[in-house]
N, C-alpha and C positions, 0 to 999 in steps of 0.2 A: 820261262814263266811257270811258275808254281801252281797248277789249274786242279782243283779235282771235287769230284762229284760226290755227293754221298748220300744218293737216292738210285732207286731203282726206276730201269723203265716204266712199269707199269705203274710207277704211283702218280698221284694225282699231280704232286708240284716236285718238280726237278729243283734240285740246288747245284750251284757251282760255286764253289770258291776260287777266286784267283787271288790267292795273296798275297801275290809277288806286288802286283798292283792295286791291293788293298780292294776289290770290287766281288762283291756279292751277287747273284742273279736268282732270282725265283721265279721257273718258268711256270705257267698252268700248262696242265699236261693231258688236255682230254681233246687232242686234236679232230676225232669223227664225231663230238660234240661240240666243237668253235668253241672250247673251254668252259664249259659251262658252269657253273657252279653247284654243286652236289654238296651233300651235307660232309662227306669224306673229304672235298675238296678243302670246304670254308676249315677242318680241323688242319687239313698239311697245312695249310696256307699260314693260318694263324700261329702253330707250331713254329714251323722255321721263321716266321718273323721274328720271334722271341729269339730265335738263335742268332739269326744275322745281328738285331740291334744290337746284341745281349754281345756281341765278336766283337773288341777291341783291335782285332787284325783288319777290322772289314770300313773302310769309312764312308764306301756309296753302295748303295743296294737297284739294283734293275728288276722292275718287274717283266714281263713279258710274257707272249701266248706260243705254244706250239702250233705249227700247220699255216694253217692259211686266216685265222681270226688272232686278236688279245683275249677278249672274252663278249662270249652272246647274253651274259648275266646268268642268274638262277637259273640251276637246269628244271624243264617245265612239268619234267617226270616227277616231281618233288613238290609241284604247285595242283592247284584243281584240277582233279580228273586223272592226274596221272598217276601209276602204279607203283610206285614208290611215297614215303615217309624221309619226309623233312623237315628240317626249322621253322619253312615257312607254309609249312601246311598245316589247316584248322581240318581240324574233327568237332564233329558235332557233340561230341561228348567232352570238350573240353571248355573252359573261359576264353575270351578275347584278350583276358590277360596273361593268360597263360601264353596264349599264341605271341601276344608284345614282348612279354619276358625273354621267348627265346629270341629277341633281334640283338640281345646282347654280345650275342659270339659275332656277329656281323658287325657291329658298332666299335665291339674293341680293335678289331681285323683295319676298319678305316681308320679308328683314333689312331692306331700303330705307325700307321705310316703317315698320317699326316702332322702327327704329335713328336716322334722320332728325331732325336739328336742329327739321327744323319740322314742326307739328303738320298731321294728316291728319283727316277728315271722310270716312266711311264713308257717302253719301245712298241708303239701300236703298230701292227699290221695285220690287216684287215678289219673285220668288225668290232666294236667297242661299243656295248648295249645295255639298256641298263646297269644293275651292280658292276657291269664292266666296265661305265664309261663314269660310276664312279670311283671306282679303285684307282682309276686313270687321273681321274681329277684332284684325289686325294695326295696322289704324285707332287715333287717340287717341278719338277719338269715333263715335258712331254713331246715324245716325238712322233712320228711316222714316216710309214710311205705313201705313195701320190694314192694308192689305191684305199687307204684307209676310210671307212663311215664312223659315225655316229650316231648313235638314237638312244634318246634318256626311257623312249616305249613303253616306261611302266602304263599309261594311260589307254595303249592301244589294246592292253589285258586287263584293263579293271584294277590298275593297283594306281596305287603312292608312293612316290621314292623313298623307301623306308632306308637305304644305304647311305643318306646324307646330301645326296642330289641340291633337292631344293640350296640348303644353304654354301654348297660345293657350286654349283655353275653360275651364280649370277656372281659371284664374286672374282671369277675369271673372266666372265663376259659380260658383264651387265645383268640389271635387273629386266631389260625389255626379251634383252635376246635370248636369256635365260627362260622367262615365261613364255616363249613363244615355242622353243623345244618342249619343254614338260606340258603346254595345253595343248601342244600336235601332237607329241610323241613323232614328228617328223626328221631324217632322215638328215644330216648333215656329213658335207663332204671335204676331205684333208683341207681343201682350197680356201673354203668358208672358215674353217677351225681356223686357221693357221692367222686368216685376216680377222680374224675377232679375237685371237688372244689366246685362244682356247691351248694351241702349240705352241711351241718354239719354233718348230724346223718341222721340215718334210723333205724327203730325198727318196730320190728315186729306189727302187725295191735293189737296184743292182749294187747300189754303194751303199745302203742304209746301216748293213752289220760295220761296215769301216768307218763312216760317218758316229755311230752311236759307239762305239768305239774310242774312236779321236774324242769325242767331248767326257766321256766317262774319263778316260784318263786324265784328259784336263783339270776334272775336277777330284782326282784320286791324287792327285800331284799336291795339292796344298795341305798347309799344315793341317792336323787334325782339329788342333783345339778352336782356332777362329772358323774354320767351317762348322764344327759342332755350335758354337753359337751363334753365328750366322743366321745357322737354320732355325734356332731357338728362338732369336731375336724378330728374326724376320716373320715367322706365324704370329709372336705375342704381338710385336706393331700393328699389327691389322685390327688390333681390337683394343688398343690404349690411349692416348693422348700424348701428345707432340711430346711435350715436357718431360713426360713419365719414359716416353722413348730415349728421350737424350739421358735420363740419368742411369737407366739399363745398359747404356753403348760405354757411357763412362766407364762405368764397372767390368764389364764384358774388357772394353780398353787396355784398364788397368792388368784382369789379370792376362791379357797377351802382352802386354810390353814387360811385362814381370817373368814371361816366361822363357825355358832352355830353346826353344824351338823360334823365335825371335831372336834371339842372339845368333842363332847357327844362321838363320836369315840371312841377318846383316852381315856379317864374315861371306858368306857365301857368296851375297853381290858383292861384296867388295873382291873376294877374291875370284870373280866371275868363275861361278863353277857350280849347279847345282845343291840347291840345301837339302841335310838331310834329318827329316824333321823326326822325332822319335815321340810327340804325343806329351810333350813333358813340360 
């Protein structure tokens, strides 16, 4: 396995590449803060996302938290009261639109990954909090272990989910079960998620690195180009008409059955033996 890293401990977001298996991982990296997000954090973060989508070697990307959380959201040192300067702190000597303006680095950060040719893996364990539980959502997929929470809690601090929440959780879970997390800000657990839609899977903390594992490679195993539109197709459908969707699958169709990596396909089953797809 071709694995290697090329960040430093101490920074904010870990990268790995395994290339051999085409899999990309960006860990958040502030484990005695439950990942929080600091303004240093949102610039790695957003940084290597550009690299991973931008990597033609890379066809699935995993998010994931260091320690014992994914992410506790905005770190609160960076909000009211606390001793630090961040994106999302107002001074009184600025505009409100100034303060708006800077939610941009935050907006592109989610548009990335949920706008993204290639599919994302959401690996929760432990807490996922606000901007964390929606970076999570913003994911195609999402997993955890049994010990995983959730809380959308902007509400519990006086805010608004300014990370895309609102329009991110009711389209996962509904529009009831959705209002019902953002007017409590209450507390949901793996068990609840996983039966409303929110996850795929939960597994135990003991199998979960083998578990998220086995399904990343499953999906690092298929051809590039029908996953890359897969994922394209599959976000636009959610916001088009029936019809307009059939003529998009057409096309998307055509150009896999036109392609080198379809052919190698078919030879492949026929000659039972693994294909091996080159992107082309």
């Amino acid at each position: 396995m071709n694995t290697k890293g090329n960040t430093k401990e101490n920074e904010d977001v870990l990268v790995n590449l395994d290339i051999d298996n085409h899999i990309g991982t960006l860990q958040l990296n502030r484990p005695t803060k439950l990942n929080a997000l600091r303004y240093k954090t949102l610039n790695c973060l957003e940084e290597n996302l550009k690299l991973l989508i931008n990597d033609d070697r890379i066809k699935l990307i995993i998010i994931s938290g260091a320690g014992e959380s994914f992410c506790s959201g905005v770190d609160v040192e960076e909000l009211a009261g606390g001793k630090n300067w961040g994106p999302h702190k107002w001074s009184e000597n600025e505009s409100i639109d100034e303060l708006r303006r800077r939610f941009s680095q935050s907006h592109r950060i989610i548009s990335m990954i949920y706008r993204s040719e290639k599919p994302f893996i959401a690996a929760i364990d432990g807490i996922a909090v606000g901007a964390g539980l929606d970076i999570a959502c913003a994911c195609d997929i999402r997993v955890s272990t049994e010990n995983a929470r959730f809380r959308s809690s902007y509400i519990n601090v006086g805010l608004f989910p300014g990370y895309g929440g609102i329009w991110l959780y009711q389209r996962l879970i509904g529009y009831a079960k959705a209002s019902e997390l953002v007017f409590t800000g209450r507390w949901m657990d793996s068990s609840e998620a996983l039966d409303l839609g929110l996850l795929n899977h939960v597994y135990n903390k003991d199998v979960f690195l083998d578990k998220l594992n086995e399904l990343s490679l499953d999906i690092s195993l298929s051809a590039p180009i029908p996953l890359r539109l897969s994922k394209m197709l599959m976000r636009d459908s959610a916001n088009i008409d029936f019809e307009s969707s059939l003529r998009m699958a057409a096309t998307a169709e055509a150009i896999t059955l036109a392609s080198e990596d379809h052919k190698e396909a078919m030879e492949s089953f026929r000659l039972k033996r693994q294909p091996r797809f080159k992107g082309k």
